[in-house]
LOKOLDREN-106349 format. One record per residue (C-alpha): x, z, y; residue number from 1. Coordinates in steps of 0.2 Angstrom, whole numbers. Each point is the difference from the previous one (the first is absolute). Example, Ala and Ser with C-alpha at 12.3 -4.5 7.8 and 13.67 -1.06 7.14 Angstrom:
2
{X:62 | Z:39 | Y:-22 | resi:1} .
{X:6 | Z:-3 | Y:17 | resi:2} .
***
This chain:
409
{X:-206 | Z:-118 | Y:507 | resi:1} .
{X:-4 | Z:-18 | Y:-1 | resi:2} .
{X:2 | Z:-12 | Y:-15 | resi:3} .
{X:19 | Z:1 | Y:-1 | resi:4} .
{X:8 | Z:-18 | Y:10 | resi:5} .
{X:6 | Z:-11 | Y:-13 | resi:6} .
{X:15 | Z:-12 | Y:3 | resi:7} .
{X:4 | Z:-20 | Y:-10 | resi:8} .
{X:13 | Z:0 | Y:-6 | resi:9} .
{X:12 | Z:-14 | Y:-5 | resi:10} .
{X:15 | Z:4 | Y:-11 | resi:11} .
{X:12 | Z:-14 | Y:-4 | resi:12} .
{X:17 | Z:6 | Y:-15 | resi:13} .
{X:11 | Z:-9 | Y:-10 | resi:14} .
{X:-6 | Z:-1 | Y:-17 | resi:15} .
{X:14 | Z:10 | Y:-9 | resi:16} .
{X:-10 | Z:15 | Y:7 | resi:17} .
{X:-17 | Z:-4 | Y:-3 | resi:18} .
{X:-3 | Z:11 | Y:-16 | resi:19} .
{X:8 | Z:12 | Y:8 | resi:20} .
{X:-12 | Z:-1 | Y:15 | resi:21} .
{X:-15 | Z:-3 | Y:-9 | resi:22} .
{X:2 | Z:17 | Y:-8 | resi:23} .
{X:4 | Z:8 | Y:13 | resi:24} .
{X:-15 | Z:-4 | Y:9 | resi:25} .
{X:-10 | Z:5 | Y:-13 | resi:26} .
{X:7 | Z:15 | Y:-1 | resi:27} .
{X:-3 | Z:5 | Y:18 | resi:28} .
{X:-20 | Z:-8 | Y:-1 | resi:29} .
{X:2 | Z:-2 | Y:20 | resi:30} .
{X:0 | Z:-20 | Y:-1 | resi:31} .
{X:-16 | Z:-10 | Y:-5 | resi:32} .
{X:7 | Z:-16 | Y:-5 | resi:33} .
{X:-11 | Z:-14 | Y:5 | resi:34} .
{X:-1 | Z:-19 | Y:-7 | resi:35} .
{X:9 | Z:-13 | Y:11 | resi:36} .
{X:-10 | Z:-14 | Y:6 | resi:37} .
{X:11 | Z:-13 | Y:-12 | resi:38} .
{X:0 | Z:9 | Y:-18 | resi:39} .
{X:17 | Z:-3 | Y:-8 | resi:40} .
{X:1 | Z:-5 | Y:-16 | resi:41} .
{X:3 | Z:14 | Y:-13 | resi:42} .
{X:-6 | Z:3 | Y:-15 | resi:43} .
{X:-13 | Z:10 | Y:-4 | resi:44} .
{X:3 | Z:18 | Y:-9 | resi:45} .
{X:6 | Z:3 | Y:-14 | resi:46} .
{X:-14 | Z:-1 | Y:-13 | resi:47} .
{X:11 | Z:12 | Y:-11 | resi:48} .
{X:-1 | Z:13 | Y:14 | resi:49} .
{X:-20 | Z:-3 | Y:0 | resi:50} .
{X:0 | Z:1 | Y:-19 | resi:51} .
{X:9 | Z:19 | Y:2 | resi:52} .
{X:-9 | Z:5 | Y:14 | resi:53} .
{X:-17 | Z:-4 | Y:-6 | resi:54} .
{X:6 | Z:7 | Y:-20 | resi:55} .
{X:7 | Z:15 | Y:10 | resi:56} .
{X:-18 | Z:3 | Y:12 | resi:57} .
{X:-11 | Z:-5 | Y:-19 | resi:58} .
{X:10 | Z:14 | Y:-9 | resi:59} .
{X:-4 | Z:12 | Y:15 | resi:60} .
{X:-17 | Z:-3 | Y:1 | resi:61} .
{X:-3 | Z:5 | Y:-20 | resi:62} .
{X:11 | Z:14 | Y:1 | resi:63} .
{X:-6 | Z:9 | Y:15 | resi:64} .
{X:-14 | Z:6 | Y:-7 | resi:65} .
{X:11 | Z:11 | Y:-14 | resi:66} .
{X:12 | Z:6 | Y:13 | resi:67} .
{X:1 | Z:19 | Y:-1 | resi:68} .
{X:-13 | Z:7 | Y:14 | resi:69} .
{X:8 | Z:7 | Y:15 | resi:70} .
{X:-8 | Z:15 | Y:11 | resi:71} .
{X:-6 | Z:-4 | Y:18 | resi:72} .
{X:15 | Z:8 | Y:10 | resi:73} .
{X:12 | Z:-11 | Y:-15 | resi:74} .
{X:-9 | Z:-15 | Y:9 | resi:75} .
{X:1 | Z:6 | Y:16 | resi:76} .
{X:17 | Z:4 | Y:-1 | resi:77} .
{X:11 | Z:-13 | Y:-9 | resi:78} .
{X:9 | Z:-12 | Y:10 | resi:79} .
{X:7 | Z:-19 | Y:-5 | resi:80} .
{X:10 | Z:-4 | Y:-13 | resi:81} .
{X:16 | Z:-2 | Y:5 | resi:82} .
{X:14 | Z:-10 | Y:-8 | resi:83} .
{X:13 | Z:-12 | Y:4 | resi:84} .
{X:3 | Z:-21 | Y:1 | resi:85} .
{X:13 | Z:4 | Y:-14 | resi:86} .
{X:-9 | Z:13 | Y:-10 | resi:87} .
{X:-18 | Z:-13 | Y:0 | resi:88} .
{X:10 | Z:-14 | Y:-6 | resi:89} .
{X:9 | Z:9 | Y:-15 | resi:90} .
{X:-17 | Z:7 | Y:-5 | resi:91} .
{X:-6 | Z:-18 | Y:1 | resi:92} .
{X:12 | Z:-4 | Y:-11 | resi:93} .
{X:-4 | Z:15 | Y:-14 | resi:94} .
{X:-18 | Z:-1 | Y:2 | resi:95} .
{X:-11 | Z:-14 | Y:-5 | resi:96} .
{X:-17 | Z:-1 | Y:9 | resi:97} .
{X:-5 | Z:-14 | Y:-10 | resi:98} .
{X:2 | Z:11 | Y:-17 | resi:99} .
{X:-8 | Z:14 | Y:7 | resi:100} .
{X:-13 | Z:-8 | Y:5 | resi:101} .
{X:-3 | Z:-12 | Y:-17 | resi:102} .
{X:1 | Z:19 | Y:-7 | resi:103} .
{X:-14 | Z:6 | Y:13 | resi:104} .
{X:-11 | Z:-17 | Y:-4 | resi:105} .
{X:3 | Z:4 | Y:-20 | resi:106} .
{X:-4 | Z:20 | Y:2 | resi:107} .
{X:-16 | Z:-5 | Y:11 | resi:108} .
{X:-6 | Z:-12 | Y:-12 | resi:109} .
{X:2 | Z:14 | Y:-14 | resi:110} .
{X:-10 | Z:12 | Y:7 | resi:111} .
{X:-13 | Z:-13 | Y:5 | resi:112} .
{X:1 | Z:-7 | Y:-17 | resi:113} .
{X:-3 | Z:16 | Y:-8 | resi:114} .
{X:-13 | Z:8 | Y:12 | resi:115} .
{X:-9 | Z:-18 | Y:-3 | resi:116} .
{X:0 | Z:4 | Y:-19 | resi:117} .
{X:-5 | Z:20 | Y:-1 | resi:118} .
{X:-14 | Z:-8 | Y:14 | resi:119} .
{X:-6 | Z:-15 | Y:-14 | resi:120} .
{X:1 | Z:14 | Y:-15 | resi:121} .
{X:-11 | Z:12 | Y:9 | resi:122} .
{X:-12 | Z:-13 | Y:6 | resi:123} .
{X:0 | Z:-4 | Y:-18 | resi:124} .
{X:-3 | Z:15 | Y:-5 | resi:125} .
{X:-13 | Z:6 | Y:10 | resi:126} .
{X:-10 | Z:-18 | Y:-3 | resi:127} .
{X:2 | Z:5 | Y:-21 | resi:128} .
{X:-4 | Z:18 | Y:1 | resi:129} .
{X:-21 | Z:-3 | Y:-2 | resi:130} .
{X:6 | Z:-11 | Y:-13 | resi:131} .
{X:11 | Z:11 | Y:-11 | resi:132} .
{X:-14 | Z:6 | Y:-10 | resi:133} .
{X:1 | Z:-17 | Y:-8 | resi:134} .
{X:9 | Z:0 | Y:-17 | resi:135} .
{X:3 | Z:-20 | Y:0 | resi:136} .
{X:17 | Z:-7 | Y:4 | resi:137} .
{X:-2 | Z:-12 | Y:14 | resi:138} .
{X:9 | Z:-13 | Y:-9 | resi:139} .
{X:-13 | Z:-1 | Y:-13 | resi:140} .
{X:-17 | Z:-1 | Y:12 | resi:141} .
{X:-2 | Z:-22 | Y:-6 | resi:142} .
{X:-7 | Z:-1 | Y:-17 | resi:143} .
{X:-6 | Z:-17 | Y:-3 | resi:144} .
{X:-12 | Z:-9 | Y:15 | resi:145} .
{X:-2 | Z:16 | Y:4 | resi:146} .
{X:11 | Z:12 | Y:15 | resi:147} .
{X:-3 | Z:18 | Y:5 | resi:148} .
{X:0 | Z:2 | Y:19 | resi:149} .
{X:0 | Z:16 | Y:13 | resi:150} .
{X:-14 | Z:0 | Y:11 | resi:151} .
{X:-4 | Z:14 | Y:14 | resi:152} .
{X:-19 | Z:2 | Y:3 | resi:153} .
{X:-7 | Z:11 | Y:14 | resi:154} .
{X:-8 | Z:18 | Y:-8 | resi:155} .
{X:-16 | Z:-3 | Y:10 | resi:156} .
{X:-5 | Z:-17 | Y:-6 | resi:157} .
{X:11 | Z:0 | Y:-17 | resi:158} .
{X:-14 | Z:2 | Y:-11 | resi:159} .
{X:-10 | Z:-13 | Y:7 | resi:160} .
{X:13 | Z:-11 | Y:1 | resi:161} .
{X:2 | Z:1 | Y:-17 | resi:162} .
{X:-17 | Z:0 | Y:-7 | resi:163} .
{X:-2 | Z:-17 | Y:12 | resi:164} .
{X:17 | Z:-7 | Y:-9 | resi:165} .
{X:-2 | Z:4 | Y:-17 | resi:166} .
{X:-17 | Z:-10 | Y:0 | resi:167} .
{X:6 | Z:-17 | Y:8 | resi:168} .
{X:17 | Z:3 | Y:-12 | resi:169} .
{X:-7 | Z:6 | Y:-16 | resi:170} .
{X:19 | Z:-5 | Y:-7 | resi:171} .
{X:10 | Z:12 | Y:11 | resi:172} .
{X:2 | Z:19 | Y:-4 | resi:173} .
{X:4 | Z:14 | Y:12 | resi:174} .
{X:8 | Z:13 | Y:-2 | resi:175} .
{X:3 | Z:16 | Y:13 | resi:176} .
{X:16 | Z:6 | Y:-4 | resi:177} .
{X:-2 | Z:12 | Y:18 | resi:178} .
{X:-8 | Z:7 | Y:13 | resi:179} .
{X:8 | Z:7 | Y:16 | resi:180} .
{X:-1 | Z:0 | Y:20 | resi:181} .
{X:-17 | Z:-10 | Y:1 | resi:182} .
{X:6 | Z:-14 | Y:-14 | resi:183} .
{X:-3 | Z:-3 | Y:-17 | resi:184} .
{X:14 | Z:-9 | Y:-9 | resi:185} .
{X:-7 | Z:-10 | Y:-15 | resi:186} .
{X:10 | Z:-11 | Y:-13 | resi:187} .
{X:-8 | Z:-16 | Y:0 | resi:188} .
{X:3 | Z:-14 | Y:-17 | resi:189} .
{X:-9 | Z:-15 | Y:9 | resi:190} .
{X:3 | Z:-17 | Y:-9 | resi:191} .
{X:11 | Z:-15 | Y:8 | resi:192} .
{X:-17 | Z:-10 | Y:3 | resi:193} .
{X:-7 | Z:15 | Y:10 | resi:194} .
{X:15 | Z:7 | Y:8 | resi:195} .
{X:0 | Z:-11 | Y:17 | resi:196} .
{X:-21 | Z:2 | Y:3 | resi:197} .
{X:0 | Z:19 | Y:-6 | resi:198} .
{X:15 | Z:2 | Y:14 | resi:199} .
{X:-9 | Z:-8 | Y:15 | resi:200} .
{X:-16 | Z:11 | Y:-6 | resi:201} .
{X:8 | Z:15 | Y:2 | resi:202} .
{X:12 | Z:-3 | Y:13 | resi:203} .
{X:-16 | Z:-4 | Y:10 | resi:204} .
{X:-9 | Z:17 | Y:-4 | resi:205} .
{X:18 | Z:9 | Y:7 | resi:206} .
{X:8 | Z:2 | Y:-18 | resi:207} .
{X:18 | Z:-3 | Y:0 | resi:208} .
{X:12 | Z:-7 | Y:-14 | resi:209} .
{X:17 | Z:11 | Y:-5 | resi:210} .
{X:11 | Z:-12 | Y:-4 | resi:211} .
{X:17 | Z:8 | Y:-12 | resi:212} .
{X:8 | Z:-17 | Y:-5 | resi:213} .
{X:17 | Z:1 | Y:-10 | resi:214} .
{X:-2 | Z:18 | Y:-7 | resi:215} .
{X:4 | Z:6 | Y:-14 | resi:216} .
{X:-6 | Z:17 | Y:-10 | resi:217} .
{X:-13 | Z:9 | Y:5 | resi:218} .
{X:-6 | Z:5 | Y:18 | resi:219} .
{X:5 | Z:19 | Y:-5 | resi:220} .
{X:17 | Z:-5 | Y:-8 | resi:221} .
{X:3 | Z:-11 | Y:15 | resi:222} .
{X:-3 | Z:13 | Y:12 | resi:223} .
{X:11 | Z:13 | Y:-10 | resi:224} .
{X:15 | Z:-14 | Y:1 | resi:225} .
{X:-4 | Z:-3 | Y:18 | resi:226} .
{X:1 | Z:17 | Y:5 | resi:227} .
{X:14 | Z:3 | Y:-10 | resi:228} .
{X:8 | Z:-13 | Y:11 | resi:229} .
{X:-2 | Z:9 | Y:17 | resi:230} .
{X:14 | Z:12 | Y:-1 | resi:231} .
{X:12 | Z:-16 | Y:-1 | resi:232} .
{X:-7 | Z:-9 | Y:15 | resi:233} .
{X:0 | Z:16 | Y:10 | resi:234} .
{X:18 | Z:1 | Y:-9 | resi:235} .
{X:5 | Z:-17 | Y:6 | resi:236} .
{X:-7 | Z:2 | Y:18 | resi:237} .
{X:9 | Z:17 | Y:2 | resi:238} .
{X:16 | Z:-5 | Y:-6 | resi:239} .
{X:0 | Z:-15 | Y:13 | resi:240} .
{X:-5 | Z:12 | Y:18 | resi:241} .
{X:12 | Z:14 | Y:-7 | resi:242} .
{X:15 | Z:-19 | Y:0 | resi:243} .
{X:-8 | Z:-2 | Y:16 | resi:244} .
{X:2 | Z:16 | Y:8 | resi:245} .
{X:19 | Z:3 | Y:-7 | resi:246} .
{X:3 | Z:-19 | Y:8 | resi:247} .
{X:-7 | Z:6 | Y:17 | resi:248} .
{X:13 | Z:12 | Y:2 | resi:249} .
{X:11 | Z:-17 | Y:3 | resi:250} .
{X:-12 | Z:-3 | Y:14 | resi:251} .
{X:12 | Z:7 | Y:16 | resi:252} .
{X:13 | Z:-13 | Y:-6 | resi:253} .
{X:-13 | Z:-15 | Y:-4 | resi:254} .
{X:-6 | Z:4 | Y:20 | resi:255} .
{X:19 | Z:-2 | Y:5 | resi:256} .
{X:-1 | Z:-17 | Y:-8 | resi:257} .
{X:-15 | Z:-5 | Y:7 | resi:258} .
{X:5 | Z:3 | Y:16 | resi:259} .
{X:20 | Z:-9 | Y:-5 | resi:260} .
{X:-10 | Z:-15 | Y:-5 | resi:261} .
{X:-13 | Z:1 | Y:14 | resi:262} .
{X:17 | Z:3 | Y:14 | resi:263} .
{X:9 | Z:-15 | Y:-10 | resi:264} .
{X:-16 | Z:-12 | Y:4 | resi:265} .
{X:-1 | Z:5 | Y:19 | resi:266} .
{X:19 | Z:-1 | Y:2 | resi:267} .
{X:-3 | Z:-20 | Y:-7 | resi:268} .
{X:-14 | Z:-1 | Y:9 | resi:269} .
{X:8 | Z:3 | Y:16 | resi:270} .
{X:12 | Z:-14 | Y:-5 | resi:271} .
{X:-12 | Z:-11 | Y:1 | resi:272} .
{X:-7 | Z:3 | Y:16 | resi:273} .
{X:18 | Z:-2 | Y:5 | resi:274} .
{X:8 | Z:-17 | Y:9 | resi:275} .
{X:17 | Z:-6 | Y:-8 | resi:276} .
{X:13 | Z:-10 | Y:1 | resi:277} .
{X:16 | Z:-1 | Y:-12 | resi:278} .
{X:8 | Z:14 | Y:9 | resi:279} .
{X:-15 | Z:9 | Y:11 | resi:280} .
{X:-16 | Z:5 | Y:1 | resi:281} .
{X:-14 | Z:3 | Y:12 | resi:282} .
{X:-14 | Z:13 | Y:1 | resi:283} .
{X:-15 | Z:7 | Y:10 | resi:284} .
{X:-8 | Z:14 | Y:2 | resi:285} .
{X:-9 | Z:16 | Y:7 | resi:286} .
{X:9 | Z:17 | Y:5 | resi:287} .
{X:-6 | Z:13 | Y:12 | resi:288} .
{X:9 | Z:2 | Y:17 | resi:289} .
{X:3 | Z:16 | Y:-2 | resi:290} .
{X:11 | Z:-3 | Y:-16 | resi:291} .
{X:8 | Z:-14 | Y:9 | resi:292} .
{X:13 | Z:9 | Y:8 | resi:293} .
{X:7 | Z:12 | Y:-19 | resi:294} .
{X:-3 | Z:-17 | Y:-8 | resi:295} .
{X:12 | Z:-12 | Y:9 | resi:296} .
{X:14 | Z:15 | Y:1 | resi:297} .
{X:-2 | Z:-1 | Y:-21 | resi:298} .
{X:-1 | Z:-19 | Y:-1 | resi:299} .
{X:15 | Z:-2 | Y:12 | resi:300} .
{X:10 | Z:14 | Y:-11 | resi:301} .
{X:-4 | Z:-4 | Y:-19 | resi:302} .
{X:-1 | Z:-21 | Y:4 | resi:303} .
{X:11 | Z:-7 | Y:12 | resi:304} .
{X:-7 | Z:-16 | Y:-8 | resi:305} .
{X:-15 | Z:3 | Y:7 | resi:306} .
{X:-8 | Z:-6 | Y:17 | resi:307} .
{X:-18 | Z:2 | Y:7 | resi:308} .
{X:-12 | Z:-1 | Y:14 | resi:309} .
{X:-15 | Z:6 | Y:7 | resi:310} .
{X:-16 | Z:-4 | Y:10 | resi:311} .
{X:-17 | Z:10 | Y:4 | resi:312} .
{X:-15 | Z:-9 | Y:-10 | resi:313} .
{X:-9 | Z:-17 | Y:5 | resi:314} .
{X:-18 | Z:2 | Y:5 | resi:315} .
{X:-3 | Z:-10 | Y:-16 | resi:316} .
{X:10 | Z:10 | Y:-11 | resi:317} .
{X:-8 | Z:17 | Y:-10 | resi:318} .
{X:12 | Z:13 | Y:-3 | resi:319} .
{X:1 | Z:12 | Y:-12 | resi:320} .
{X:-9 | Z:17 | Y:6 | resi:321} .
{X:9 | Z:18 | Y:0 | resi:322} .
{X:-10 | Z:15 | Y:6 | resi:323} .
{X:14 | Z:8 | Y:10 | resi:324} .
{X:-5 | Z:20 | Y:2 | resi:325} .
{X:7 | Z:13 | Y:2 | resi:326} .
{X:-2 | Z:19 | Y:-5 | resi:327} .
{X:-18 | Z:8 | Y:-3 | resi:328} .
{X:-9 | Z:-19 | Y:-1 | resi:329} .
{X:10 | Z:-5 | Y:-10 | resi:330} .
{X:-8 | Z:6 | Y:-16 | resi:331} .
{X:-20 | Z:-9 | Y:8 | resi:332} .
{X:11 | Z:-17 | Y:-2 | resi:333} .
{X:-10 | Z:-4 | Y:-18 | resi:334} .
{X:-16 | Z:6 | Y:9 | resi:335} .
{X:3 | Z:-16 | Y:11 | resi:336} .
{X:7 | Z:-9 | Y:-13 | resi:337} .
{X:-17 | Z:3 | Y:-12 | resi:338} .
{X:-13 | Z:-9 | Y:14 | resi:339} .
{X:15 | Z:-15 | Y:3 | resi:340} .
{X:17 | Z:0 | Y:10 | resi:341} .
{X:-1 | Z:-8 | Y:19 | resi:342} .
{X:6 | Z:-17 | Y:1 | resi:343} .
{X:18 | Z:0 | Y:9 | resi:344} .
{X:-7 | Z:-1 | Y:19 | resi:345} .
{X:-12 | Z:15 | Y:0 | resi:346} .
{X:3 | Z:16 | Y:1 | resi:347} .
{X:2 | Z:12 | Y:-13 | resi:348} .
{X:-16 | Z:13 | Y:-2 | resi:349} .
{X:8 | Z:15 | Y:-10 | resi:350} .
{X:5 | Z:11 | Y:14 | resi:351} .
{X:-16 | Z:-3 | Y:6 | resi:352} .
{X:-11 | Z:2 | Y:-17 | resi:353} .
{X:12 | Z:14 | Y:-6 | resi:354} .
{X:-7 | Z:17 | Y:11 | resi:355} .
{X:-19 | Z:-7 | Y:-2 | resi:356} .
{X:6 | Z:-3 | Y:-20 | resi:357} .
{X:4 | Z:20 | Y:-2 | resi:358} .
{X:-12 | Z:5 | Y:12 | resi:359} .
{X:-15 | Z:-8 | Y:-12 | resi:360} .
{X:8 | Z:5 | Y:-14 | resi:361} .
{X:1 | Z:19 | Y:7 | resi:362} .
{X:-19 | Z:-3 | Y:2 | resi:363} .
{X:-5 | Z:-5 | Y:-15 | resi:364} .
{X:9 | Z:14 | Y:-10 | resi:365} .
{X:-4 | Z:14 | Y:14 | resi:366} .
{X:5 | Z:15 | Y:-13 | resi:367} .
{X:15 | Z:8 | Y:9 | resi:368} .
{X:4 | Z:7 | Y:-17 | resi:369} .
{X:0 | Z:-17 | Y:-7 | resi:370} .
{X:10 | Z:-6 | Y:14 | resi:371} .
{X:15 | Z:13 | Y:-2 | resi:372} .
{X:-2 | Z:-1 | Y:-19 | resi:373} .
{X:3 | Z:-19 | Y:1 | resi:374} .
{X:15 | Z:1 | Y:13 | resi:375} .
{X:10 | Z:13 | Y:-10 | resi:376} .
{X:-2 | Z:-13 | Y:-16 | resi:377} .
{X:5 | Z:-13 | Y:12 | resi:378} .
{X:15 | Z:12 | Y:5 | resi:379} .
{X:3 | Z:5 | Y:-18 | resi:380} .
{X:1 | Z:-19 | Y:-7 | resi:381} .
{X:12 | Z:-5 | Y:14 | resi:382} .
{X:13 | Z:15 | Y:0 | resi:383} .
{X:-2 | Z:0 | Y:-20 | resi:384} .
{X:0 | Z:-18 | Y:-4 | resi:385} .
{X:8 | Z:-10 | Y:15 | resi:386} .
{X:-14 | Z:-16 | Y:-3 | resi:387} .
{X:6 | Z:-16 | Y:7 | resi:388} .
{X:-7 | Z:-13 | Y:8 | resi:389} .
{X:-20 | Z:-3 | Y:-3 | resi:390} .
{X:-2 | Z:17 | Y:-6 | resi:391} .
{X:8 | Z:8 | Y:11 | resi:392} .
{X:-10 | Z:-6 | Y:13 | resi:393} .
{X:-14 | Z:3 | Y:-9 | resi:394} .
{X:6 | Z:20 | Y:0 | resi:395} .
{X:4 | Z:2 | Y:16 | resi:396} .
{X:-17 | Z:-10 | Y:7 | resi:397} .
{X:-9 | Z:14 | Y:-11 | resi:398} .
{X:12 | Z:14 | Y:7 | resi:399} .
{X:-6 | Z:-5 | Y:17 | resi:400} .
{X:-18 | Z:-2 | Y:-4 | resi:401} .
{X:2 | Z:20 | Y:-9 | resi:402} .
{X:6 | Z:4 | Y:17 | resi:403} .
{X:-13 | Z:-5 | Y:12 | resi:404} .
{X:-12 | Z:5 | Y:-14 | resi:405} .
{X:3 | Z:17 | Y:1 | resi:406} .
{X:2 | Z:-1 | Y:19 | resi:407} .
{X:-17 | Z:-5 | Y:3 | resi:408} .
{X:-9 | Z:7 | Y:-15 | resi:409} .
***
């Protein structure tokens, strides 16, 4: 089959039908609307329907990740969610996507809150621990012109270091309070007038400074409280997924409303690429010949309103493209669809690409094992679960592929 013949359409209804119309078309997807040449002067959507719809898609993107899991075949097999005009609006009007998802942004920053905390308190920790041999509260290291400061000097060169400083600082004591992994942690009570010189000195021989400003107690108290405090951070972060996890079980409903609010926005952006008068409108757009006939039969019968016309495409004009197949190519239809559709007036490669396709394919497994092992999964998945749409494509393309496997293998 070729790329499937696409007609213009021009459809011209009295407006006491155009709601109507507008949702019947997109309810039957076989129109693309197109924009008229003049662009009538609607407004744009509703920025509430934006708000809801982006609130709606910001609460789904949090809460995904605390859905319950679903097995493969639970993937494979669930279908849409199905729900009605009537049943969307009255959820619309229970449910608030906007609370949900200032709870969502609340519970998020929570957990991040609280995993930011346990992450500073074991950071802490961990900087304090060579330190906690050290029986001086931190608040009490400043005694007159003088200040006690934390310095790290490497094992290897500490000793020299040190001999080297205490000679060009006879005024400044060190003291080493540790020594683990390849460093010495020394205590170091250095006067105000030496403090900034003695810091480029050993900063330059690779010594670096520990700096525990706004402490209180003493580095082995301090460690005791911080640790102490773990349990509530871990606490507090815990108790904001498990919020997260019960809200996600709202998440079917949330996705009805997305799409409500994503429909509403299509069915007003269709209205603008509508021409009106007081008491009609005009509209163009694209639908497949083959609908043509089944979609003026339904027009004429639901709006007698409603009038329209039809031409073939302008040499200048670029239709929409449909892959029009039919039976076992069918499924290779995203094989062509991966490498990039034909423009309208070429031809369509799949029924061509589609025997070489699952001949290669047959190739490169080569196991007839293999190949009858993968067509009775194929089988299993499409009696079993009924897939729709891409994945059953994707089943039956691999049934074939099984086939041919074990035929050649």
């Amino acid at each position: 089959m070729a790329v499937s013949r696409m007609l213009k359409m021009q459809l011209l209804g009295h407006s006491s039908v155009k709601d109507e119309l507008k949702r019947y078309l997109r309810a039957r997807g076989v129109v693309e609307v197109t924009t008229r040449e003049v662009e009538p002067a609607v407004p744009e959507p509703s920025r509430d329907l934006e708000t809801w719809l982006e609130n709606a898609d910001n609460a789904l993107d949090y809460l995904s990740a605390y859905e319950a899991p679903k097995s493969f075949f639970e993937k494979v097999s669930a279908g849409p969610l199905e729900t009605s005009d009537d049943a969307s609006a009255d959820l619309a009007g229970r449910l608030s996507v906007t609370g949900i998802s200032d709870l969502c942004t609340g519970l998020q920053s929570a957990a991040r809150s609280a995993r930011d905390e346990l992450a500073r308190s074991r950071e802490l920790v961990s900087a304090l621990e060579p330190w906690k041999g050290l029986d001086v509260p931190m608040e009490a290291l400043r005694a007159g012109d003088y200040t006690v400061e934390f310095w790290t000097f490497p094992e290897k060169t500490a000793a020299d270091i040190l001999d080297e400083s205490k000679e060009t600082f006879p005024l400044t004591v060190f003291e080493t309070v540790a020594k683990e992994s390849g460093r010495r942690y020394t205590a170091v009570i250095v006067s105000d007038g030496d403090t900034e010189q003695l810091g480029e000195t050993l900063k330059e021989k690779g010594c670096s400074k520990n700096s525990f400003e706004g402490l209180e107690g003493t580095p082995s108290a301090i460690i005791e409280r911080e640790t102490a405090s773990w349990s509530g951070f871990e606490r507090a972060a815990a108790e904001s997924e498990e919020e997260a996890r019960k809200l996600a079980g709202q998440n079917d409903e949330i996705r009805i409303l997305s799409d409500y609010y994503r429909e509403a926005i299509g069915l007003e952006e269709v209205e603008r690429h509508l021409s009106t008068t007081d008491s009609t409108f005009l509209m163009d757009g694209w639908i497949r010949a083959v609908d043509k006939p089944w979609f003026t039969r339904e027009i004429g019968e639901r709006f007698s309103e409603v009038e329209f016309s039809f031409r073939e495409p302008l040499d200048t004009e670029d239709p929409p493209i449909y892959l029009d197949n039919r039976g076992i190519t069918r499924p290779y239809e995203f094989v062509t669809t991966l490498y990039g559709r034909p423009v309208y007036r070429e031809d369509d490669p799949t029924p061509m690409l589609a025997p070489f396709f699952v001949l290669f394919f047959a190739m490169c497994l080569t196991d007839a094992g293999y190949g009858l092992t993968l067509a009775a999964l194929a089988a299993f998945v499409l009696l079993r679960f009924k897939p729709k749409g891409g994945a059953r494509n994707l089943f039956n393309l691999l049934f074939a592929g099984g086939l041919v496997t074990a035929a050649i293998g």
